[in-house]
C-alpha positions in Angstrom: 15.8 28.1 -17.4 13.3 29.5 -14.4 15.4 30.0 -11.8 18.9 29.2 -10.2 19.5 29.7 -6.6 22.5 29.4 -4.4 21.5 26.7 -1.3 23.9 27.4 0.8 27.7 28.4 0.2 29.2 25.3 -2.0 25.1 24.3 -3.8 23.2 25.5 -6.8 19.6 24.8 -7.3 18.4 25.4 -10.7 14.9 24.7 -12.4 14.3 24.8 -16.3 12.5 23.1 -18.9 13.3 20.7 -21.3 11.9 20.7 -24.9 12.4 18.1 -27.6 11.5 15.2 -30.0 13.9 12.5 -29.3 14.7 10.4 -32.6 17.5 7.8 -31.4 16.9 6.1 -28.4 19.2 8.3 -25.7 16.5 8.4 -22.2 14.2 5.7 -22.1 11.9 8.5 -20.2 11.6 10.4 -23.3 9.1 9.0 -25.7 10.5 8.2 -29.8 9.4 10.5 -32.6 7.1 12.3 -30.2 7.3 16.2 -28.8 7.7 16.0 -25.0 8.3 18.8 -22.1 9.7 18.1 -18.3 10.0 20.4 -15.8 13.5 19.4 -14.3 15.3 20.4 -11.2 18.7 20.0 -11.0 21.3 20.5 -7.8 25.1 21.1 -8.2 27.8 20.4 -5.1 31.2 22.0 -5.8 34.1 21.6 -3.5 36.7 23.9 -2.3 38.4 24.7 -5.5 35.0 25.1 -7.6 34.5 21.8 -8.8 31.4 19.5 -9.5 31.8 16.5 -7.3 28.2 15.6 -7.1 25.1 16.9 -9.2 21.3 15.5 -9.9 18.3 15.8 -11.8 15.0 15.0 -11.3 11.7 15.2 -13.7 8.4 16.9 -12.4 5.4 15.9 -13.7 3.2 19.1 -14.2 1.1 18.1 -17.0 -0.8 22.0 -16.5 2.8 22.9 -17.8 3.2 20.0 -20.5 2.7 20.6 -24.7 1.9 17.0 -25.0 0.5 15.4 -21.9 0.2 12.0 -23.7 3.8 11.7 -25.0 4.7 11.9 -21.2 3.2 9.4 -20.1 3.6 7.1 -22.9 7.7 8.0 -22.3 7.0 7.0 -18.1 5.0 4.1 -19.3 8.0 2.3 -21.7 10.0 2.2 -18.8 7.7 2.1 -15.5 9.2 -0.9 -14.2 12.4 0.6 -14.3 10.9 3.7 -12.6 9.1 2.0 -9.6 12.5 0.4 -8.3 14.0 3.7 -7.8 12.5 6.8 -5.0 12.5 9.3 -8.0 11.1 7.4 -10.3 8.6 5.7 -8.4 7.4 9.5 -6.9 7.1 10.4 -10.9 4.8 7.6 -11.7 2.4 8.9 -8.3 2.8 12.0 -9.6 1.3 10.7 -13.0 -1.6 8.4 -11.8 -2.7 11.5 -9.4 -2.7 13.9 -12.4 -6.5 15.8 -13.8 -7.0 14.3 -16.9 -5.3 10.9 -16.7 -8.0 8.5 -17.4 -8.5 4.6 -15.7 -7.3 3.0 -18.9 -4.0 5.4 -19.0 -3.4 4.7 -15.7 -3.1 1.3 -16.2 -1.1 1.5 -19.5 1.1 3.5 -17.1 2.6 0.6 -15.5 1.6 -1.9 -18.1 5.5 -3.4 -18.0 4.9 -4.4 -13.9 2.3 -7.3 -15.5 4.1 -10.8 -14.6 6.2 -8.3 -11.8 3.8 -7.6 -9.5 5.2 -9.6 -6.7 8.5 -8.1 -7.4 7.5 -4.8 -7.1 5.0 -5.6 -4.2 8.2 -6.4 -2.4 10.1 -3.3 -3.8 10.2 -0.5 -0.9 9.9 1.9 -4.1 7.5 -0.5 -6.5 4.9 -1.1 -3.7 3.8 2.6 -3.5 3.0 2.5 -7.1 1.0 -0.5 -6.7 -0.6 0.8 -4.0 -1.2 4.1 -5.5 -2.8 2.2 -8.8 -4.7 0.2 -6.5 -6.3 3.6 -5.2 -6.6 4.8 -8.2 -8.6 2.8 -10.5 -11.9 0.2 -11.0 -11.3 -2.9 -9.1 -12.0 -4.7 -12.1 -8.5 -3.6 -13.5 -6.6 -4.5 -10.6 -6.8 -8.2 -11.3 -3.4 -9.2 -12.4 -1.9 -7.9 -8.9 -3.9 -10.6 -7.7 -3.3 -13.5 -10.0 0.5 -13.2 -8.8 -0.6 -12.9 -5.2 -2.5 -16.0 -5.6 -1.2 -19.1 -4.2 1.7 -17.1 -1.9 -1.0 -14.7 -0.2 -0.1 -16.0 3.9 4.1 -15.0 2.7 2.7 -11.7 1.4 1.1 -11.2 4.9 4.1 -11.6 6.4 6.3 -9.7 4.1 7.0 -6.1 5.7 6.3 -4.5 2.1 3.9 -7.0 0.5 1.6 -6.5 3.3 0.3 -3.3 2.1 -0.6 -4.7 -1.2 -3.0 -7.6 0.4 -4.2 -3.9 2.7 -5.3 -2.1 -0.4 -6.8 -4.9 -2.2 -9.2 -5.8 0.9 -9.9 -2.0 0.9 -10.6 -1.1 -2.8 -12.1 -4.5 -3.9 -15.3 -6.1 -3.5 -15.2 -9.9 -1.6 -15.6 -11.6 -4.8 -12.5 -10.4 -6.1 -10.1 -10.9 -3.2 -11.7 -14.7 -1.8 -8.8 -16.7 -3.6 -6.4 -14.4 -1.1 -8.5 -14.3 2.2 -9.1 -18.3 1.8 -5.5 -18.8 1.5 -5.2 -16.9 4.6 -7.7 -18.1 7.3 -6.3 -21.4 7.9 -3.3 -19.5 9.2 -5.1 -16.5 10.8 -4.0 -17.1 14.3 -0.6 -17.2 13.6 -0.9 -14.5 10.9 -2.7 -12.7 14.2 0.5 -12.7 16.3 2.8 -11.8 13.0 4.3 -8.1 13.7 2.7 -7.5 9.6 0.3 -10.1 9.3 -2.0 -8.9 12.2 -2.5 -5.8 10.0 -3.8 -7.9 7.1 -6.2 -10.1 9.8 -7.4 -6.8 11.0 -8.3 -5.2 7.4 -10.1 -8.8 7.0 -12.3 -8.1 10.0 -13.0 -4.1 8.6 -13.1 -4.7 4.8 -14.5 -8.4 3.9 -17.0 -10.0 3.2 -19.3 -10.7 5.9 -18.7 -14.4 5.4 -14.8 -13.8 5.3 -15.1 -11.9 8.5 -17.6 -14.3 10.3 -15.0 -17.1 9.6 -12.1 -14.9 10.8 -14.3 -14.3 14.3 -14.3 -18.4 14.3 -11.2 -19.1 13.7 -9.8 -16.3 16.3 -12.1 -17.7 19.0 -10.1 -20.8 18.7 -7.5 -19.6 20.9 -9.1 -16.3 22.1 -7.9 -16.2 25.3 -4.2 -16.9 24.4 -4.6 -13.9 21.6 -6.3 -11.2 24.2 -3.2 -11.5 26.2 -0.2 -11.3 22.9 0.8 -8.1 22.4 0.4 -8.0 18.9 -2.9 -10.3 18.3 -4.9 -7.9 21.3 -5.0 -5.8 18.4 -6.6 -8.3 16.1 -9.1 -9.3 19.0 -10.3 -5.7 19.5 -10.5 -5.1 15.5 -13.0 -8.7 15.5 -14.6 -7.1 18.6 -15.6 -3.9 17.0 -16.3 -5.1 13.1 -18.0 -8.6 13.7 -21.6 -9.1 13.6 -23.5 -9.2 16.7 -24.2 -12.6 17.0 -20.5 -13.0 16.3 -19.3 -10.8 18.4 -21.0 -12.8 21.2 -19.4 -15.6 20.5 -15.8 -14.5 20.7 -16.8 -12.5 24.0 -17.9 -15.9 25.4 -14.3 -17.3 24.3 -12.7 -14.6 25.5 -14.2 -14.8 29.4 -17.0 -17.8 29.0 -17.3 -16.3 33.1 -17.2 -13.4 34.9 -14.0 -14.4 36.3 -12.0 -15.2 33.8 -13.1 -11.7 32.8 -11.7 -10.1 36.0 -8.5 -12.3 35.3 -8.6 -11.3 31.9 -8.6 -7.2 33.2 -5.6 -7.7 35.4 -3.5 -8.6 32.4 -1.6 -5.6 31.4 -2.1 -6.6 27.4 -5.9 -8.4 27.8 -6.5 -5.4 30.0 -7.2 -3.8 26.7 -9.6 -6.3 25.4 -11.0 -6.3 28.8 -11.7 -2.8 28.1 -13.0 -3.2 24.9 -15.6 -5.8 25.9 -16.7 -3.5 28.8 -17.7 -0.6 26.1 -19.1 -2.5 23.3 -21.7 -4.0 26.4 -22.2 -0.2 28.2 -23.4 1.1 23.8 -25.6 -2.3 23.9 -27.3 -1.4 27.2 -27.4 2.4 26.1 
């Protein structure tokens, strides 16, 4: 035991370490036939008459602190999907793939059991931060099996509040090649994914982070219905992210959507949402003239 502290009149705090070789299957955390060390915290509640009527424990991983770094993991990585469903346990397996020492290959051997549960834990408020943090974390070139279970459902992971983030990090922390089967699903619905409270966040990340072929089709397809977008409240965002990330000649295509006049530019400026665009347009041409 380190330490035990009151917090507060009826709650003990109290942090200690726990040793052992587990030989019989007891806590799937704790790896078989191998010597393992946790740094634990644990919190008691008693009531008025000096009972325990609530108490919890949590692992730390502190592999500066650990004898065996390796039986750690290998005890987080037999029951990671387990882990990523729950706050705690999803925390602990951050905790893990952030560690010095923990090499690309043990990293993904970390979460080896969320293969064929991606999209499950994509939509997982705990299991998505784990995804995301592997997605971080490691080569691209390791990353494909998120995207195999994406495939063929990538416009209902734009629109999922959770799932979204996954499609974010991909475009990020991947090259084009790797994330084309996702972005082509996409496009054909890009306007509507545009004016989706999640999806425009996944358009926009399009625009910043793919290809330039991905993001010259994106321009297209937005200029479509330009004018109807500069005025949503949700797509002017996507309209400002094309006008700041597409190409030139781009660029000068959407503005000619946008206000083929100057006119429908002044109309376009008295709209308290295309106001922004307005804006927009009116800085990207004073750094072309500079």
């Amino acid at each position: 035991v380190h330490s035990i502290t009151q917090d507060g009149p009826s709650s003990v705090k109290a942090e200690f370490t726990m040793t052992g070789t587990q030989t019989q299957l007891l806590t799937p955390i704790f790896p078989m036939g191998k010597r393992f060390q946790w740094l634990c915290s644990a919190q008691f509640d008693f009531d008025s008459v000096g009972k325990i009527h609530r108490r919890s424990v949590s692992f730390n991983f502190d592999p500066a602190s650990s004898l065996d770094m390796r039986a750690n993991l290998e005890g987080l990585s037999q029951c990671s999907l387990a882990l990523a469903s729950t706050p705690s346990g999803s925390r602990l397996l951050q905790l893990a793939m952030e560690a010095n020492g923990v090499s690309d290959s043990v990293r993904v051997q970390l979460i080896d059991q969320l293969r064929g549960h991606a999209w499950e834990a994509a939509g997982s408020p705990h299991g998505n931060h784990v995804l995301q943090k592997l997605i971080a974390s490691v080569p691209p070139q390791r990353l494909h099996f998120i995207i195999e279970e994406l495939a063929g459902r990538a416009a209902e992971a734009a629109e999922h509040q959770k799932r979204c983030r996954i499609l974010e990090r991909l475009l990020e922390h991947c090259p084009g090649s790797m994330t084309a089967r996702l972005v082509e699903e996409l496009l054909p619905k890009a306007s509507w994914l545009a004016r989706h409270p999640f999806g425009n966040f996944v358009v926009q990340h399009i625009l910043e982070h793919g290809s330039p072929e991905h993001r010259q089709r994106m321009v297209i397809a937005l200029c479509e219905d330009a004018g109807r977008l500069a005025r949503h409240r949700i797509a002017s965002n996507v309209v400002r992210a094309a006008l700041i990330h597409a190409q030139p000649q781009d660029r000068a295509e959407l503005v000619q959507a946008l206000a083929p006049d100057r006119q429908e530019l002044l109309n376009l400026g008295k709209h308290k949402i295309g106001s922004f665009v307005c804006r927009e347009i009116k800085l990207l041409s004073k750094k072309h003239d500079a």
